[in-house]
N, CA, C and O atoms as a Maestro MAE file, in Angstrom:
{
 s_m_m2io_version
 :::
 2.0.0
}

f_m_ct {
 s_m_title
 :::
 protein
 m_atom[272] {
  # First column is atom index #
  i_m_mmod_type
  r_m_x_coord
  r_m_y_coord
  r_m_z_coord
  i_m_residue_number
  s_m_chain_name
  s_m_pdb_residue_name
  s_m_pdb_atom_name
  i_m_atomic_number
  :::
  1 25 0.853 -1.179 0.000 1 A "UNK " " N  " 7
  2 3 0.000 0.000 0.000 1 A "UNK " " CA " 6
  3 2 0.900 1.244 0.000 1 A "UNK " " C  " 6
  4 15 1.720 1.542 0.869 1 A "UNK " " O  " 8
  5 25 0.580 1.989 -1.237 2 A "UNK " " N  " 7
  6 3 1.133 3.591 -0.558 2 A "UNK " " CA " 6
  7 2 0.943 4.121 0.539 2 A "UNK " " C  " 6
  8 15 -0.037 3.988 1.272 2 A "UNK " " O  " 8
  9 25 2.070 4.876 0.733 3 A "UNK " " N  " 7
  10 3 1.364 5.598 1.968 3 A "UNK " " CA " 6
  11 2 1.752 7.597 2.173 3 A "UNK " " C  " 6
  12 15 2.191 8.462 2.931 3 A "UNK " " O  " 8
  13 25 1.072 7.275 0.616 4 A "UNK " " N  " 7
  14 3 1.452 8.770 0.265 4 A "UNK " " CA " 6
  15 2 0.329 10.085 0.618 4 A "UNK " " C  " 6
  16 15 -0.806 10.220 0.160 4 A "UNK " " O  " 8
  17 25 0.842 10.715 1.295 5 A "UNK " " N  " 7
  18 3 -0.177 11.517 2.124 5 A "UNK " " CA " 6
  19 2 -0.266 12.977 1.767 5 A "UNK " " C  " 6
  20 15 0.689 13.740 1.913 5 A "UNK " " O  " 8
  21 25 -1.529 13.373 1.258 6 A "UNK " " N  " 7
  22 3 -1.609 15.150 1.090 6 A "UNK " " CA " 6
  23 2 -2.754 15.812 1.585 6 A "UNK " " C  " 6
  24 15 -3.508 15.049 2.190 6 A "UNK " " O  " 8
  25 25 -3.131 16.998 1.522 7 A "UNK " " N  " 7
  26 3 -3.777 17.737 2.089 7 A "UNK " " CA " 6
  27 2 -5.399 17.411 1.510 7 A "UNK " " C  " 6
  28 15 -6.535 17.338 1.978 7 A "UNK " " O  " 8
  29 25 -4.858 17.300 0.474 8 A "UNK " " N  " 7
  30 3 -6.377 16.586 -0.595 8 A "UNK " " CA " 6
  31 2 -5.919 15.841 -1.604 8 A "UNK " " C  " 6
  32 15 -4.779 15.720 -2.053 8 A "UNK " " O  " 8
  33 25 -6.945 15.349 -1.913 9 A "UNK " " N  " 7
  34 3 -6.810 14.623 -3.729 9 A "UNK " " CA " 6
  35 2 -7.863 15.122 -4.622 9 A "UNK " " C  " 6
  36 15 -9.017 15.344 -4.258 9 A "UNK " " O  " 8
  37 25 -7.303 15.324 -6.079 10 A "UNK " " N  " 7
  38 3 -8.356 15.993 -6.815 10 A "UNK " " CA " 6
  39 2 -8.145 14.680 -8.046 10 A "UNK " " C  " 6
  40 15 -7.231 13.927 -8.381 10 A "UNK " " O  " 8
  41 25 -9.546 14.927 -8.449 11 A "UNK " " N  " 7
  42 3 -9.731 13.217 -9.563 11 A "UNK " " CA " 6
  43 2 -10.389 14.490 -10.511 11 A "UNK " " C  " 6
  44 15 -11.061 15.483 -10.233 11 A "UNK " " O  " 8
  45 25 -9.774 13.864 -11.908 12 A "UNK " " N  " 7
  46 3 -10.403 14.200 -13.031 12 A "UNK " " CA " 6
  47 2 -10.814 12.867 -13.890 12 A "UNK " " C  " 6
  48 15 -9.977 12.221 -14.520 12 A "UNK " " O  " 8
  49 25 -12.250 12.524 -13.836 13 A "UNK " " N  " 7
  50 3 -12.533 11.373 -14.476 13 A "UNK " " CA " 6
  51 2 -13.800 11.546 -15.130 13 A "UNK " " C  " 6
  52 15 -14.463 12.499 -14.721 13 A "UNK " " O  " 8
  53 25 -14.284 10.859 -16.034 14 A "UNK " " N  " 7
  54 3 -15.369 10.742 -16.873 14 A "UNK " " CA " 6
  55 2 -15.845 9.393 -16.500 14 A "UNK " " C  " 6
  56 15 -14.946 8.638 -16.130 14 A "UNK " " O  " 8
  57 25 -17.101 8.886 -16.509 15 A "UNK " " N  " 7
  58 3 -18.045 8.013 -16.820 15 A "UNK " " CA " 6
  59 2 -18.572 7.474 -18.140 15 A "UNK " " C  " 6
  60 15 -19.621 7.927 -18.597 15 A "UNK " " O  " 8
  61 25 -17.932 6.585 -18.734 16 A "UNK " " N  " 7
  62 3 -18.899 6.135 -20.023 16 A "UNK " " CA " 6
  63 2 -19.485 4.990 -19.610 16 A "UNK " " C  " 6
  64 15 -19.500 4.583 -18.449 16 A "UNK " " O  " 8
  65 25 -20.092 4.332 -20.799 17 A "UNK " " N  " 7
  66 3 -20.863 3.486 -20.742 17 A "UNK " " CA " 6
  67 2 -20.004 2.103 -21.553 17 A "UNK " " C  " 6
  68 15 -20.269 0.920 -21.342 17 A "UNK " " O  " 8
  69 25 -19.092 2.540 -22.366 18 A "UNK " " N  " 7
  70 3 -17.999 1.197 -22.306 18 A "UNK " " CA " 6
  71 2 -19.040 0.576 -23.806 18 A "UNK " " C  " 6
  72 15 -18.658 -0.412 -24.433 18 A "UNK " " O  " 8
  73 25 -19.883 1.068 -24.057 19 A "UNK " " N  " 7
  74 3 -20.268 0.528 -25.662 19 A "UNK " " CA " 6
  75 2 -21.383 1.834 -26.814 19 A "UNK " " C  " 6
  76 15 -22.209 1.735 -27.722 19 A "UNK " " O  " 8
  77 25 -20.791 2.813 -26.121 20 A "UNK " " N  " 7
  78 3 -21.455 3.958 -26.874 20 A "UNK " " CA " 6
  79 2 -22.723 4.328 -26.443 20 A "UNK " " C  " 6
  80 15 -23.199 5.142 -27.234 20 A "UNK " " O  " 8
  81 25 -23.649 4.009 -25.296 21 A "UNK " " N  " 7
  82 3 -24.705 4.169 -25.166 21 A "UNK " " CA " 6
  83 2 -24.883 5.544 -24.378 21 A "UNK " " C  " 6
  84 15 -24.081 5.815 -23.483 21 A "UNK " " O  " 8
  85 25 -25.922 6.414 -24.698 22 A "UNK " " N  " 7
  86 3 -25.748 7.340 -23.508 22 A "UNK " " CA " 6
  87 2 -25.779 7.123 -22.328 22 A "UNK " " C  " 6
  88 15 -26.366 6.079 -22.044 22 A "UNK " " O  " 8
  89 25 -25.436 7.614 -21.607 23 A "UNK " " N  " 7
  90 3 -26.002 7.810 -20.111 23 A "UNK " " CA " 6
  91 2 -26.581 8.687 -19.360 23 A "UNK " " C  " 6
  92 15 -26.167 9.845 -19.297 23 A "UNK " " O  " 8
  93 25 -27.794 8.180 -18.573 24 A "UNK " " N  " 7
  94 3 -28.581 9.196 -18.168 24 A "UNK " " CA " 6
  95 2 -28.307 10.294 -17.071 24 A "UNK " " C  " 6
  96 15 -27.171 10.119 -16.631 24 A "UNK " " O  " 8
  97 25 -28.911 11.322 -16.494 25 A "UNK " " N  " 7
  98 3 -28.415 12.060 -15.480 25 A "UNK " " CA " 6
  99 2 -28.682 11.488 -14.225 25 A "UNK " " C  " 6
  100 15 -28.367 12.128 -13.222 25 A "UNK " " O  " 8
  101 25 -29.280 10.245 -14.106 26 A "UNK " " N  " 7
  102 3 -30.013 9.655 -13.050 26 A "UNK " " CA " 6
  103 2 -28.611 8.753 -12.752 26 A "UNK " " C  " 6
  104 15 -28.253 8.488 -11.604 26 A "UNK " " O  " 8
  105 25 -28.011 8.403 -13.736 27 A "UNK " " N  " 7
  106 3 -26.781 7.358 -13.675 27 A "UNK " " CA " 6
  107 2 -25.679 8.259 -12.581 27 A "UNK " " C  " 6
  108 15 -25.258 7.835 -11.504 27 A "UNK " " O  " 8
  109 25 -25.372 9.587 -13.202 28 A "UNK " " N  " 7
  110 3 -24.342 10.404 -13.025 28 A "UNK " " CA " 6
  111 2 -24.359 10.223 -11.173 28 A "UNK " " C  " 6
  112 15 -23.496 9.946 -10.339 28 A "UNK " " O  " 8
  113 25 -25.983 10.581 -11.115 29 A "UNK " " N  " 7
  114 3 -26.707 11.307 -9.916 29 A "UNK " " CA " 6
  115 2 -26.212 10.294 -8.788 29 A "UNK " " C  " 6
  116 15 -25.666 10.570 -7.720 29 A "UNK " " O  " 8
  117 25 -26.562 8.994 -9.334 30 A "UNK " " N  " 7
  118 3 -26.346 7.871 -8.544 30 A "UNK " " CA " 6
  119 2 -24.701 8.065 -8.054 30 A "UNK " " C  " 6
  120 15 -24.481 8.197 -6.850 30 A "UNK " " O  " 8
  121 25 -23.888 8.073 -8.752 31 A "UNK " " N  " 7
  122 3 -22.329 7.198 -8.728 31 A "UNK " " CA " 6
  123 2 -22.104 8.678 -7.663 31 A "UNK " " C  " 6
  124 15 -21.418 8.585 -6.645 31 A "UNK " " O  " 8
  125 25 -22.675 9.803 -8.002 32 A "UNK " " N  " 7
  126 3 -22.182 11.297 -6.652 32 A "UNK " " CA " 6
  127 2 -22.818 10.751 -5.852 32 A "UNK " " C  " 6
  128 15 -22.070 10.594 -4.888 32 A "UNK " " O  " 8
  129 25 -24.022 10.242 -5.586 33 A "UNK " " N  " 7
  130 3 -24.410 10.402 -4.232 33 A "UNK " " CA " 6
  131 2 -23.327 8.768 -3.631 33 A "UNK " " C  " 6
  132 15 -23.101 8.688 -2.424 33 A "UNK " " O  " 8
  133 25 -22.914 7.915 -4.344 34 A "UNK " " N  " 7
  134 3 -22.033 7.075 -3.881 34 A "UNK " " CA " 6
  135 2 -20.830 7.580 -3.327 34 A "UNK " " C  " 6
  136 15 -20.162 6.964 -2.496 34 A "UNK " " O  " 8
  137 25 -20.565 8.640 -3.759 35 A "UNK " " N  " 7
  138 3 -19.082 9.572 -3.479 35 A "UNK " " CA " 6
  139 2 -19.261 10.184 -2.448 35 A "UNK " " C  " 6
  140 15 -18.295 10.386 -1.713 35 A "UNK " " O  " 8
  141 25 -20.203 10.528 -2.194 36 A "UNK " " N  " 7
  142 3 -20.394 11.547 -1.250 36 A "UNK " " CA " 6
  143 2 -21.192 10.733 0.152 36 A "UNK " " C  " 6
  144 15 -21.195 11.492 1.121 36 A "UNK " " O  " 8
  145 25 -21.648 9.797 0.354 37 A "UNK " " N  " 7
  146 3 -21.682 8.698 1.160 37 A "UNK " " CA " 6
  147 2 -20.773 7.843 1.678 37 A "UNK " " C  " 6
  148 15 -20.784 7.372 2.815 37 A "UNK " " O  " 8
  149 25 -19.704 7.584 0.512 38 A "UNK " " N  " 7
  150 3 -18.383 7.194 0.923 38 A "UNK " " CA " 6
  151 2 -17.441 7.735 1.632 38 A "UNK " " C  " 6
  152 15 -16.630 7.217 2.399 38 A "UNK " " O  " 8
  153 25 -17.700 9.453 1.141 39 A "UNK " " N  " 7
  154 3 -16.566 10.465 1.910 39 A "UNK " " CA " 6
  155 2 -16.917 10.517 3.213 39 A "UNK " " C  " 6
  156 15 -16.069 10.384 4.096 39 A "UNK " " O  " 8
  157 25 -18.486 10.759 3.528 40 A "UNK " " N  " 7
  158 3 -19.243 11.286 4.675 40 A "UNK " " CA " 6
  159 2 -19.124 10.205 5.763 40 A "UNK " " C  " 6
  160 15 -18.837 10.389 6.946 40 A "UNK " " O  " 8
  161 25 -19.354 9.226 5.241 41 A "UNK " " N  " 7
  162 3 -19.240 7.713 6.263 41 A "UNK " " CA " 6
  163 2 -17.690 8.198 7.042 41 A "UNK " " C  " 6
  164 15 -17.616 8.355 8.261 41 A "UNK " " O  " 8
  165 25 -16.693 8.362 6.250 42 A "UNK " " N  " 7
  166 3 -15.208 8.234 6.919 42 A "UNK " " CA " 6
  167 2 -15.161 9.217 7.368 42 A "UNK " " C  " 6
  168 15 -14.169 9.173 8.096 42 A "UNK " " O  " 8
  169 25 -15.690 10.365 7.453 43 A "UNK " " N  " 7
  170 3 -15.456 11.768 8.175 43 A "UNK " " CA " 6
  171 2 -14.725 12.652 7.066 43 A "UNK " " C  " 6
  172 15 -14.157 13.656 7.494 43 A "UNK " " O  " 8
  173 25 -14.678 12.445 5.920 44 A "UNK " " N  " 7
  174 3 -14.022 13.470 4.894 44 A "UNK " " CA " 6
  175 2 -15.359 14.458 4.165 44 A "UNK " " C  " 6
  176 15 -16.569 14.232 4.184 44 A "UNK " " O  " 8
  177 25 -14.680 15.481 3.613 45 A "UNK " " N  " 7
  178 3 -15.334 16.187 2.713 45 A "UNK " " CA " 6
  179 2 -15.034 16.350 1.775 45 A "UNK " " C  " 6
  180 15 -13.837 16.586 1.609 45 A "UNK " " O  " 8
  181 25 -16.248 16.308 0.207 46 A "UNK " " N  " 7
  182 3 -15.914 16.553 -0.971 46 A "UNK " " CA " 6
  183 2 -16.938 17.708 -0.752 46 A "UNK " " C  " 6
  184 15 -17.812 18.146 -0.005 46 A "UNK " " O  " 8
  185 25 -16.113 17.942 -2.121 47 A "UNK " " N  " 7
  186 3 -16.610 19.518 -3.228 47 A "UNK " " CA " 6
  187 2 -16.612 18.939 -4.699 47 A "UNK " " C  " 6
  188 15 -16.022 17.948 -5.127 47 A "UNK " " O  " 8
  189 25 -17.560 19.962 -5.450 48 A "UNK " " N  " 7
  190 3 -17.180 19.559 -6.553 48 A "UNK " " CA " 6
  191 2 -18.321 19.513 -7.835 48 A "UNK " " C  " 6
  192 15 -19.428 20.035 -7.702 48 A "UNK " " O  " 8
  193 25 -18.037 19.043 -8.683 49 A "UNK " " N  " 7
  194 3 -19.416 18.781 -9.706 49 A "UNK " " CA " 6
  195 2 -19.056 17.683 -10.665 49 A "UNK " " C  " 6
  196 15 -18.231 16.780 -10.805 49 A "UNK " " O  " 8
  197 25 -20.376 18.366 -11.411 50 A "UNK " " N  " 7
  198 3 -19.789 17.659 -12.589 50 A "UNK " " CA " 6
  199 2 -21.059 17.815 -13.897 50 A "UNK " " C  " 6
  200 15 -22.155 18.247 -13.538 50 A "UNK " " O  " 8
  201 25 -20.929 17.583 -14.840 51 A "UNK " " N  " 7
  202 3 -21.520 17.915 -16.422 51 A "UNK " " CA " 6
  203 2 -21.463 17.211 -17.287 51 A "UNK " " C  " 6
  204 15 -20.354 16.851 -17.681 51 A "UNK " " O  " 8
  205 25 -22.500 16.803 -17.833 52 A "UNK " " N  " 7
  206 3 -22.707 16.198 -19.568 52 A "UNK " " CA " 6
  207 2 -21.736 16.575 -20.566 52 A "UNK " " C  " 6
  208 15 -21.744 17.671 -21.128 52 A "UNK " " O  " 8
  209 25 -20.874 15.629 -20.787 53 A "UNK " " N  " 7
  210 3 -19.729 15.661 -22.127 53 A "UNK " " CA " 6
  211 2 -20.507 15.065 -23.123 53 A "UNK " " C  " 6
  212 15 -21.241 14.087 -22.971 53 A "UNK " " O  " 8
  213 25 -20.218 16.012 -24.655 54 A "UNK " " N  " 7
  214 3 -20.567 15.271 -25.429 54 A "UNK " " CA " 6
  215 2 -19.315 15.272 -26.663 54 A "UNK " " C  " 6
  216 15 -18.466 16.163 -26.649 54 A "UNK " " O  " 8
  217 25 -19.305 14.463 -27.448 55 A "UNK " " N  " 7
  218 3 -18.112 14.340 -28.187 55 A "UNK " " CA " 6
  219 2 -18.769 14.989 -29.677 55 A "UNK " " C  " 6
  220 15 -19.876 14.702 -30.134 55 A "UNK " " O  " 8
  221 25 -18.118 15.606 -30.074 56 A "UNK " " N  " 7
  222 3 -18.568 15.625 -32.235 56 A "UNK " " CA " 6
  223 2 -18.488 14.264 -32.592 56 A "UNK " " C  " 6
  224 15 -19.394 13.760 -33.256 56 A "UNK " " O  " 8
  225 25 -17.440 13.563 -32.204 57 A "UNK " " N  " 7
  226 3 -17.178 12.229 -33.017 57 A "UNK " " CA " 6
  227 2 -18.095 11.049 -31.983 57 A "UNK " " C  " 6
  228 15 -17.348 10.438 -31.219 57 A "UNK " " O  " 8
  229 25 -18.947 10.832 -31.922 58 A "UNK " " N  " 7
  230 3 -19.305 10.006 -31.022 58 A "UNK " " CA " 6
  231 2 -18.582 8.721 -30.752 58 A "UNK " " C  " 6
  232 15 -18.816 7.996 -29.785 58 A "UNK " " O  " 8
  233 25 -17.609 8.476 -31.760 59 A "UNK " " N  " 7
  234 3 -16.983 6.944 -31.645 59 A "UNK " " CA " 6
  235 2 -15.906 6.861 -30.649 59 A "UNK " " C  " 6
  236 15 -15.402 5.794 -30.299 59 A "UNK " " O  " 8
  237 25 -15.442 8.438 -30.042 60 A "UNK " " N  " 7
  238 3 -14.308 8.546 -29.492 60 A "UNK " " CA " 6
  239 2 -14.440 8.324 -28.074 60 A "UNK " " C  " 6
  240 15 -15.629 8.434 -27.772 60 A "UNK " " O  " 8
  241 25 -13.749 8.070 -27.123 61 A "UNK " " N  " 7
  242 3 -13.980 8.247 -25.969 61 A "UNK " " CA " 6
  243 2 -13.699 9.516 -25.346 61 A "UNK " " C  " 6
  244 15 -13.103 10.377 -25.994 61 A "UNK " " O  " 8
  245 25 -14.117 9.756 -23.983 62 A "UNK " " N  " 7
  246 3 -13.897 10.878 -23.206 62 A "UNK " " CA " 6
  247 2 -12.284 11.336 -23.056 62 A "UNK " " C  " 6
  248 15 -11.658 12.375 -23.266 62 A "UNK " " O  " 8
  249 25 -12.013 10.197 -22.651 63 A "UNK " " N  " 7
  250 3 -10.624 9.948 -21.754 63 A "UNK " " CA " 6
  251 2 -9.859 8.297 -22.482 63 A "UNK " " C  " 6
  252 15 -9.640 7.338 -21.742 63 A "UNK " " O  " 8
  253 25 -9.527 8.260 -24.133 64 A "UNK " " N  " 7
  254 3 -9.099 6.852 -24.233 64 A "UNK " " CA " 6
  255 2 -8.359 6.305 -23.552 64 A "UNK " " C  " 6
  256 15 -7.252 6.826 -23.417 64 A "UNK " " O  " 8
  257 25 -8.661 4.987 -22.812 65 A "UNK " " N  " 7
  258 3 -8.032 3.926 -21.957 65 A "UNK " " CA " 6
  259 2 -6.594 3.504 -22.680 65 A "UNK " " C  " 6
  260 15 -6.647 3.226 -23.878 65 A "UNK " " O  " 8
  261 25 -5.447 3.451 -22.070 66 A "UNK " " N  " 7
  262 3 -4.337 3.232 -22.570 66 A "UNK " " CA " 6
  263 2 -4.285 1.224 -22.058 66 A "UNK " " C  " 6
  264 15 -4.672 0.952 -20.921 66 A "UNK " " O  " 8
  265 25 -3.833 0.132 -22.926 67 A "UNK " " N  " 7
  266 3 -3.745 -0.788 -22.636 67 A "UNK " " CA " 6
  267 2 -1.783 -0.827 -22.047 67 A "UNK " " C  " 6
  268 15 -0.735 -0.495 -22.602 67 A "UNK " " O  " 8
  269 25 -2.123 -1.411 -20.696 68 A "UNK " " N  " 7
  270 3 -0.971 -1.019 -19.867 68 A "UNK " " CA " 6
  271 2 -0.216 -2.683 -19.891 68 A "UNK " " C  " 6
  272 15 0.842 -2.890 -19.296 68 A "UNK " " O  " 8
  :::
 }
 m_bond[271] {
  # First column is bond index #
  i_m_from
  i_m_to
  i_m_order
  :::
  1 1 2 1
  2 2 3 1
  3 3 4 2
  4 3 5 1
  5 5 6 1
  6 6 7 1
  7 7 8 2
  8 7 9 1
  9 9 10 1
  10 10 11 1
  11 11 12 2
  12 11 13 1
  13 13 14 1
  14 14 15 1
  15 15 16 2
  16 15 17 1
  17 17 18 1
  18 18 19 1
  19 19 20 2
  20 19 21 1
  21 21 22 1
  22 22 23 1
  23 23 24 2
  24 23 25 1
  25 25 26 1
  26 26 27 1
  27 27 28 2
  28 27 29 1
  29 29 30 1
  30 30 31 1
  31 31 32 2
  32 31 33 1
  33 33 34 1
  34 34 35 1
  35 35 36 2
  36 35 37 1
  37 37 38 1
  38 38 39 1
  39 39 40 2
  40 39 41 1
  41 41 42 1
  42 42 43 1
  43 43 44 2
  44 43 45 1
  45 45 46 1
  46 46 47 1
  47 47 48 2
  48 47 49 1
  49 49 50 1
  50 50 51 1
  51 51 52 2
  52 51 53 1
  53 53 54 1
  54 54 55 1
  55 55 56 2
  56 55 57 1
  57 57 58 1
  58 58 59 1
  59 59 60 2
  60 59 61 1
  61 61 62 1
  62 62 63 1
  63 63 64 2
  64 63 65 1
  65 65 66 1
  66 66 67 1
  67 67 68 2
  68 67 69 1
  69 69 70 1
  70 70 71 1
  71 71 72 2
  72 71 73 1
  73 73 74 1
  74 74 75 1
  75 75 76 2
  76 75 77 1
  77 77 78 1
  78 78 79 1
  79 79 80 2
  80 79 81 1
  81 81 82 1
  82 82 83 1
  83 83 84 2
  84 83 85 1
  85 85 86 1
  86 86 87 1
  87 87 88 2
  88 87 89 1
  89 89 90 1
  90 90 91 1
  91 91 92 2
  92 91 93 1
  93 93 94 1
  94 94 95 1
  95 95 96 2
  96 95 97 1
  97 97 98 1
  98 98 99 1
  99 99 100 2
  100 99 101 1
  101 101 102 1
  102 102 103 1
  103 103 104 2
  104 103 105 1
  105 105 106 1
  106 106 107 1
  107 107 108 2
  108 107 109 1
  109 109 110 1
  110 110 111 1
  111 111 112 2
  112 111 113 1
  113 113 114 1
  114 114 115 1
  115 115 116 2
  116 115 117 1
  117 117 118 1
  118 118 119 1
  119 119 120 2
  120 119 121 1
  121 121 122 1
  122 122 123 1
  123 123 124 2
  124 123 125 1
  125 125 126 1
  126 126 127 1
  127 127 128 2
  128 127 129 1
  129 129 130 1
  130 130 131 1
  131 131 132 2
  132 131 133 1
  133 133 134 1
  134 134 135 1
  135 135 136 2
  136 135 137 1
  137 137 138 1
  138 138 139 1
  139 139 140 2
  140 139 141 1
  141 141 142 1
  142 142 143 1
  143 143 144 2
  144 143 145 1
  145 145 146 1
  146 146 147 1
  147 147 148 2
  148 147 149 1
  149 149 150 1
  150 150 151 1
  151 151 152 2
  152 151 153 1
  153 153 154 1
  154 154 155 1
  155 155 156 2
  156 155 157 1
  157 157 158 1
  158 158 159 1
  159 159 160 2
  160 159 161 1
  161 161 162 1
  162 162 163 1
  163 163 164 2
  164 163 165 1
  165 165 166 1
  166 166 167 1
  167 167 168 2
  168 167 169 1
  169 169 170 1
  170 170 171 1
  171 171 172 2
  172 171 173 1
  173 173 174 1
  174 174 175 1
  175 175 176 2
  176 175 177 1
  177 177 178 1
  178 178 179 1
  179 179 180 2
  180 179 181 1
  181 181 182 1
  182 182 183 1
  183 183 184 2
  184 183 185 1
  185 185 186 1
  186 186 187 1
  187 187 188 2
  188 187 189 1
  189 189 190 1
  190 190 191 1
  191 191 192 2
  192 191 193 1
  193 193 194 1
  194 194 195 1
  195 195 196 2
  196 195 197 1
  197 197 198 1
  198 198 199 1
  199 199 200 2
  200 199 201 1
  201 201 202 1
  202 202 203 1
  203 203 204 2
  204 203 205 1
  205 205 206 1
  206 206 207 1
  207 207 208 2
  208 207 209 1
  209 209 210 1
  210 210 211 1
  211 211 212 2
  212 211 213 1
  213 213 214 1
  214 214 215 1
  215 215 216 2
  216 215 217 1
  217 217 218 1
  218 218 219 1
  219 219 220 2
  220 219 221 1
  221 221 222 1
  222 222 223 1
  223 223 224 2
  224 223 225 1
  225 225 226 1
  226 226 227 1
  227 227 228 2
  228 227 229 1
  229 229 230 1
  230 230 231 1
  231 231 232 2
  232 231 233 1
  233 233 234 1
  234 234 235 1
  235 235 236 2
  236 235 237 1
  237 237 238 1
  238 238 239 1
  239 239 240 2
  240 239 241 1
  241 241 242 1
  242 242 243 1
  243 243 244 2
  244 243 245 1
  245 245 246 1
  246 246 247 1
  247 247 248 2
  248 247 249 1
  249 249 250 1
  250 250 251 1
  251 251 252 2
  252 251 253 1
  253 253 254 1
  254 254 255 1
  255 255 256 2
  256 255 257 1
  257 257 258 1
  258 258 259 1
  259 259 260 2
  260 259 261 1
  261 261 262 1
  262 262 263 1
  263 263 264 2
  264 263 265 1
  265 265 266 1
  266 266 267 1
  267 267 268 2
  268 267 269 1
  269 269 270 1
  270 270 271 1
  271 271 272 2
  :::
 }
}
């Protein structure tokens, strides 16, 4: 385990759906209130948001996955 320690952590991540399908705002809604249940349970606090990406190219991803 790391045990690398800072004042905060900031995540920049997207949500797809992994076969082109949209996703709804009810989806989004869900996975924050998971975040924010997770933080709250341990005694931490988030901030933050978040917004509907849409691509011109729809075939592309948000964020392409690099095979590691």
């Amino acid at each position: 385990m790391n045990n690398d320690h800072h004042l905060a952590w900031g995540f920049s991540f997207a949500l797809e759906s992994g076969d082109g399908r949209q996703l709804s705002r009810d989806t989004a809604d869900e996975l924050f209130d998971v975040i924010i249940a997770w933080a709250e349970a341990r005694g931490h606090q988030i901030g933050g948001g978040y917004r509907g990406v849409d691509n011109d190219a729809s075939t592309e991803d948000v964020f392409p996955l690099r095979e590691e």
